[in-house]
C-alpha positions in Angstrom: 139.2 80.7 100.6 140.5 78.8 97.8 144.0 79.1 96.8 144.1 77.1 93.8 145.4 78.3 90.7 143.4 78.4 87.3 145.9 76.7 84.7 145.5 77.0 81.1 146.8 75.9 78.0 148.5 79.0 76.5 149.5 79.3 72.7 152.8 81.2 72.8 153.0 83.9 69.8 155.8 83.3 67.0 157.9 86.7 65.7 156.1 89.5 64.1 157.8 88.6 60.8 156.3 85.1 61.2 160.4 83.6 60.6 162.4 85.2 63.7 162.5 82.7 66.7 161.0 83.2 69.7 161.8 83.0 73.7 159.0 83.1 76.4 159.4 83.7 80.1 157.0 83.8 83.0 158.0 86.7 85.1 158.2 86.5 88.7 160.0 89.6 89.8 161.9 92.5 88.2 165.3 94.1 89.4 165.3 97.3 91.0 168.2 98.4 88.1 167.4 96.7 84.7 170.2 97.0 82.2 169.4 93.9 80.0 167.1 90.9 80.3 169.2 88.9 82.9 167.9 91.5 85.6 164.3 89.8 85.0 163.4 87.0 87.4 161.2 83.3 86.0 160.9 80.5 84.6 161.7 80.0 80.4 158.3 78.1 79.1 157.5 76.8 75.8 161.8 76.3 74.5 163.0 79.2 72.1 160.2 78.5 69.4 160.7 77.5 65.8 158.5 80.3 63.9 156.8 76.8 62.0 155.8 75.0 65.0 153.3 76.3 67.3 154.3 76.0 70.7 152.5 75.6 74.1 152.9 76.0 77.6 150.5 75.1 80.9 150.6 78.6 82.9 148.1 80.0 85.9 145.6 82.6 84.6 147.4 85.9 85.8 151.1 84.7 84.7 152.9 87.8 83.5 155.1 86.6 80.4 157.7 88.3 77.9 157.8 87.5 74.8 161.7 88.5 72.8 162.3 87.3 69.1 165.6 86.9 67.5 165.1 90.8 66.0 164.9 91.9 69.3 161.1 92.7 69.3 159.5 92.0 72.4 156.1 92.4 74.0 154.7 91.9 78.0 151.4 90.6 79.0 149.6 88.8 80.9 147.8 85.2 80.8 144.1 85.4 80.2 141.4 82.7 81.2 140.9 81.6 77.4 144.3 80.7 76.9 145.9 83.7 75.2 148.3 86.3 76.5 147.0 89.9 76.6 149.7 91.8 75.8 150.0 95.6 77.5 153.1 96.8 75.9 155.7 96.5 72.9 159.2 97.3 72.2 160.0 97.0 68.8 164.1 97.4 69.1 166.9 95.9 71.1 166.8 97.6 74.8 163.4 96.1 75.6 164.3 95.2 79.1 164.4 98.9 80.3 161.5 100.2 78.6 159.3 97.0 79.3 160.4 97.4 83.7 157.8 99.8 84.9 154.8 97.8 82.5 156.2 94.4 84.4 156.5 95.5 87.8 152.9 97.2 87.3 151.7 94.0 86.1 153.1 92.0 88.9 152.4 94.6 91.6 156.0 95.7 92.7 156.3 99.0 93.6 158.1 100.7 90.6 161.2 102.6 90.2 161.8 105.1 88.3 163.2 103.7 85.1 166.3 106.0 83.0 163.8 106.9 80.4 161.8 108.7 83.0 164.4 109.9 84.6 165.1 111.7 81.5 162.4 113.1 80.7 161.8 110.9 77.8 158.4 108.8 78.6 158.6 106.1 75.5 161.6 105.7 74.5 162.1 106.0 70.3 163.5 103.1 69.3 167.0 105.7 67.8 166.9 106.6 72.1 167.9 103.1 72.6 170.8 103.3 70.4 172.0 106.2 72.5 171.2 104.3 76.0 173.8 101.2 74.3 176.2 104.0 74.0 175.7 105.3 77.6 176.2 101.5 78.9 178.8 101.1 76.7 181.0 104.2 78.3 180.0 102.9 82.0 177.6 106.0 82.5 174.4 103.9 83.0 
């Protein structure tokens, strides 16, 4: 049983907009309470891309990576064998580190936790929901 890794060259996506700049992490875990990106575990690859120069980065086929641009749009996925990133879910607003949790941990196999939204009753959060988590954080009550 081989337990070598299949490595490939990945191009790492620029900002929606095509001018926003761009930061790329490989995920390796997930804290049990996410409040903002610093609760996600991994390795920074590629540097915080210029929208005109195409970056790349060596990563093992099965790498889960997020994607943030300077807007605050981000985006999880996961490495494929041609090189590109399959992504398996969006945020388009600032607050993308709760409502991207349960999609990471699912992508790198951790048993999930229940994140706010769902404790809420919400299911996808609206990006205007977000504004009103900020608020919550903001006042110490999450």
């Amino acid at each position: 049983m081989s337990t070598d890794l299949k490595m490939v060259h990945v191009i790492l996506p620029c900002g929606r907009n095509g001018r926003s700049k761009v930061w790329h992490r490989a995920i390796t875990s997930v804290a049990r309470q996410v409040r903002n990106g610093y609760d996600y575990q991994g390795d920074f690859v590629g540097g915080y891309s210029d929208p005109r120069v195409e970056r790349r980065a060596e990563l093992a086929v099965g790498t889960v990576v997020i994607s943030c641009d300077s807007q605050g749009d981000a985006r999880v996925g996961v490495v494929n064998g041609d090189g590109g990133i399959d992504v398996t879910k969006t945020c388009p607003a600032k607050g993308w580190a709760v409502v991207l949790a349960g999609e990471t941990r699912r992508l790198l196999g951790i048993e999930d936790y229940p994140d706010a939204a769902m404790d809420w009753g919400l299911g996808e959060i609206a990006p205007q929901s977000l504004n009103y988590i900020d608020r919550l954080r903001d006042e110490g009550v999450y």
